[in-house]
Backbone as numpy.savetxt, mean C-alpha at the origin, in Angstrom:
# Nx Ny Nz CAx CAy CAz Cx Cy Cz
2.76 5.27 14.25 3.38 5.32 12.95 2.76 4.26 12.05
2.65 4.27 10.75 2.09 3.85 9.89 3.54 2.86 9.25
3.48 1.30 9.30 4.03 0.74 8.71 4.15 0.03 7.68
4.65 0.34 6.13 4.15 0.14 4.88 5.49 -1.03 4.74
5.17 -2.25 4.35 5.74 -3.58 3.37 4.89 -3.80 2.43
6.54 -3.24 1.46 6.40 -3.66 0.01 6.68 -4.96 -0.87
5.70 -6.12 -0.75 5.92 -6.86 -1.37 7.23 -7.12 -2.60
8.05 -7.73 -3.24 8.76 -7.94 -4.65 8.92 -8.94 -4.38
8.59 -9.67 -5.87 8.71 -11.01 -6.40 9.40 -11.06 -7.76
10.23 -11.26 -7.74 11.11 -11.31 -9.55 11.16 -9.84 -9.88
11.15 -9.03 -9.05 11.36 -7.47 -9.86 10.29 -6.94 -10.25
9.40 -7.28 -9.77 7.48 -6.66 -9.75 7.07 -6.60 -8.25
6.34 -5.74 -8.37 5.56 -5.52 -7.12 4.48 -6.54 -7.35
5.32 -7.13 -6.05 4.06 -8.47 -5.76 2.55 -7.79 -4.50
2.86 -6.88 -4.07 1.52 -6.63 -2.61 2.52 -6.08 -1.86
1.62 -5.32 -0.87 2.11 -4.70 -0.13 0.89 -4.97 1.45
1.38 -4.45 2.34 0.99 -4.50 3.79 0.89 -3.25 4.62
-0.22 -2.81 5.30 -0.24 -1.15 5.67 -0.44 -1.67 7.85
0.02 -1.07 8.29 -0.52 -1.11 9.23 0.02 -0.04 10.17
-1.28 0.34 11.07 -0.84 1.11 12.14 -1.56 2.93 11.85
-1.07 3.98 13.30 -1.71 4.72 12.43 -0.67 6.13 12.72
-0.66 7.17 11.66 0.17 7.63 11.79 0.34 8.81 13.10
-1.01 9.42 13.61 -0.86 9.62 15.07 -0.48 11.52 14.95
-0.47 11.84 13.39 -0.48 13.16 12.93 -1.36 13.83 13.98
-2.34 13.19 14.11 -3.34 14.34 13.89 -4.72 13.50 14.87
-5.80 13.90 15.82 -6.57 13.10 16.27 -7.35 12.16 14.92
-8.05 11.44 15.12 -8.98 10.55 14.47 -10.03 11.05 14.02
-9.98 11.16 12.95 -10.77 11.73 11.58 -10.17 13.47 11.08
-8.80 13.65 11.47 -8.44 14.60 11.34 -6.98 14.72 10.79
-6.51 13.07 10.45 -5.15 12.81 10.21 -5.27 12.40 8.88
-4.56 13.67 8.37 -4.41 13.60 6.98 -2.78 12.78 6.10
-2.49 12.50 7.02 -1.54 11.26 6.47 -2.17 10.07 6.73
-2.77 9.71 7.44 -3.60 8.18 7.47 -4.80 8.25 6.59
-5.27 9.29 6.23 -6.16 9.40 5.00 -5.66 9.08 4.00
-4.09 9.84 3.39 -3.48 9.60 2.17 -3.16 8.52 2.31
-2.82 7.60 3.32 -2.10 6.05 2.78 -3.23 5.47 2.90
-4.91 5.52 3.59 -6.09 4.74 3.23 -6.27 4.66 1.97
-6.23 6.02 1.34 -6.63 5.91 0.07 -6.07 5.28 -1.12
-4.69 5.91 -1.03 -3.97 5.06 -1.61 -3.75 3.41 -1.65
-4.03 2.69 -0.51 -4.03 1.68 -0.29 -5.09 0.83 -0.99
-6.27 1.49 -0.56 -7.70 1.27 -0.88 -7.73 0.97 -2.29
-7.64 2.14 -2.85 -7.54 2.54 -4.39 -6.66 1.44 -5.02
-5.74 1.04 -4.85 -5.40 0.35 -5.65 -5.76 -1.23 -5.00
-6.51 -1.76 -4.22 -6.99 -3.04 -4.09 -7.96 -2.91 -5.02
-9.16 -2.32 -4.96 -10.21 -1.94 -5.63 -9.87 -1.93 -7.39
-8.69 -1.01 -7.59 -8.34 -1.11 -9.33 -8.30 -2.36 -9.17
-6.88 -3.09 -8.68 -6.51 -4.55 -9.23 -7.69 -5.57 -9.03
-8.47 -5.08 -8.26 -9.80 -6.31 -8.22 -10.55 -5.94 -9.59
-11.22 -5.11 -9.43 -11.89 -4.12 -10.87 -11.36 -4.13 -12.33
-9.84 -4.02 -12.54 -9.21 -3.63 -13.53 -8.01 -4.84 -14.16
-8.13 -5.52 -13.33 -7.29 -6.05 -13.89 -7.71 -8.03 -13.45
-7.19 -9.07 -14.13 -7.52 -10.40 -14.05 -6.65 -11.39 -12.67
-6.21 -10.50 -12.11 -5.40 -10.70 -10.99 -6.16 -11.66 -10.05
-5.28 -12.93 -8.94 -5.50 -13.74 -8.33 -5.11 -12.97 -7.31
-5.89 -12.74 -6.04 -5.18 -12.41 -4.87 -5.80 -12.70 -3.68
-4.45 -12.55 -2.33 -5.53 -12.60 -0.96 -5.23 -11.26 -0.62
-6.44 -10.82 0.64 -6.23 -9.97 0.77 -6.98 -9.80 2.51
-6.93 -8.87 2.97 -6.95 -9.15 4.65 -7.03 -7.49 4.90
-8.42 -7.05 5.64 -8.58 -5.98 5.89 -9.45 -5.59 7.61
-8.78 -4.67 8.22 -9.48 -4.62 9.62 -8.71 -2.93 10.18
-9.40 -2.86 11.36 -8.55 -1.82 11.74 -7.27 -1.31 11.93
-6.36 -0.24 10.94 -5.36 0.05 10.78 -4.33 -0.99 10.20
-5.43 -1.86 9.71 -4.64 -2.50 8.61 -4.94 -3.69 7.48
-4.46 -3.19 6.13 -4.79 -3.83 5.12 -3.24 -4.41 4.40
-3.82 -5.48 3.75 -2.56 -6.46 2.91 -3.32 -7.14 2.01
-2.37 -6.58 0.41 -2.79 -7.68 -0.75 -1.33 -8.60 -0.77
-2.00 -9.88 -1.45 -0.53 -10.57 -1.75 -0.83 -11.13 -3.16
-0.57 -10.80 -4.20 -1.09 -11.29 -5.62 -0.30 -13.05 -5.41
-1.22 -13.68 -5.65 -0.68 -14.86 -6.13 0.04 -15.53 -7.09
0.80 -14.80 -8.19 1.44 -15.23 -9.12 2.10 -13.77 -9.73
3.12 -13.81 -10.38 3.76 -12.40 -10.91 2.94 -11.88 -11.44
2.92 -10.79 -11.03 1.93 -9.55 -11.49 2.19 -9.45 -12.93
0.70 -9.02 -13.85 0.78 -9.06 -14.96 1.58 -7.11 -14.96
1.35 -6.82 -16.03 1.89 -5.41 -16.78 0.91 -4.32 -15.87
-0.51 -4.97 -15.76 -1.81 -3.65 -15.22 -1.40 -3.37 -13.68
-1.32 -4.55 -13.41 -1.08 -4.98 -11.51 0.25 -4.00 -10.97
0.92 -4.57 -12.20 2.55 -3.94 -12.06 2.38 -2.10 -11.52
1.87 -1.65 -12.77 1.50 -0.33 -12.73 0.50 0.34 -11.87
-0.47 -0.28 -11.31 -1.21 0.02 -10.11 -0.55 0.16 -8.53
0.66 -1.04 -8.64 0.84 -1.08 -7.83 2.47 0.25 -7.82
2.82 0.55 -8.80 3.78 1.46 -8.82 3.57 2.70 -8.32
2.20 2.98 -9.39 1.81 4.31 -9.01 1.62 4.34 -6.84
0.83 3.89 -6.52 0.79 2.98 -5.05 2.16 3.82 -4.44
3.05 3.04 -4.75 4.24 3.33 -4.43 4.89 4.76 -4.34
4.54 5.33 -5.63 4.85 6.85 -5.75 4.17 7.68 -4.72
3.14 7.35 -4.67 2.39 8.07 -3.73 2.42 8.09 -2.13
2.67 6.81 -1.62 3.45 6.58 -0.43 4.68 7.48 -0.39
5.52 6.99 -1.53 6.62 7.82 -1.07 6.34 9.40 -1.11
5.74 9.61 -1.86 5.55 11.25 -1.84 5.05 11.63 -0.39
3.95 10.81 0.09 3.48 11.10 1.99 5.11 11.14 2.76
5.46 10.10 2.34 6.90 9.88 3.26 7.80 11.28 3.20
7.85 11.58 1.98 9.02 12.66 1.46 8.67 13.64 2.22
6.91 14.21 2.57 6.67 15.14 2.98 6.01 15.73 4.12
6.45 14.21 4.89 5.64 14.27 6.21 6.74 13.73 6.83
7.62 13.23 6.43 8.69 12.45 7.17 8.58 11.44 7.95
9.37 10.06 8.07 9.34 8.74 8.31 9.22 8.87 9.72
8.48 9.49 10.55 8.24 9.26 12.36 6.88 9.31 11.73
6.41 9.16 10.68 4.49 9.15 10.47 4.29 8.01 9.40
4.79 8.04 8.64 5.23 6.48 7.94 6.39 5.91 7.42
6.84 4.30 7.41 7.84 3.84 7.27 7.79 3.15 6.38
8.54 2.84 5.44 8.70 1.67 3.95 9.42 0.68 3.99
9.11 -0.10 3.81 10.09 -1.16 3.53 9.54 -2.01 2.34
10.59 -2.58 1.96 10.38 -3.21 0.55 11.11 -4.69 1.60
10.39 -6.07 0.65 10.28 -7.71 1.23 10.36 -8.32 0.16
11.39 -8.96 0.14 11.10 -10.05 -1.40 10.56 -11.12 -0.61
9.64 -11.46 -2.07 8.43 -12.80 -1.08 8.66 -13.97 -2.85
């Protein structure tokens, strides 16, 4: 199973944490561990790219974590929302024995 922590800090998405794998499907054939790579991916890459954001970040097999260092500006905010929508949409439609959410105030 794929375990997703959602960073919040003051009512913004501060980072989030992915790990694990969802076990759908053999390896290179699991299309729920594709959708949360990408998703994951995609938005480290925007907020590095797109936006003036301070962050750490920590990447290896079956698992990646940003942690923005200071409240997310307005861009970060929204990168990381959309993020969110999209997880949940995997969740809604694959159901939580393939990935799990949790939200962490940090």
């Amino acid at each position: 199973m794929i375990q997703v922590t959602l960073f919040r800090r003051q009512n913004r998405w501060a980072g989030f944490r992915s790990e694990g794998h969802a076990g759908y499907a053999p390896e290179g054939a699991d299309i729920i561990c594709a959708a949360v790579s990408v998703l994951t991916t995609n938005t480290v890459n925007a907020i590095e790219e797109l936006t003036q954001e301070e962050f750490e970040g920590e990447q290896r097999d079956g698992y990646l974590e940003l942690r923005l260092k200071d409240i997310p500006g307005d861009a970060a905010e929204l990168l990381l929302q959309a993020m969110v929508l999209g997880l949940t949409s995997v969740q809604e439609s694959y159901g939580d024995c393939y990935i799990q959410i949790d939200t962490k105030e940090v």
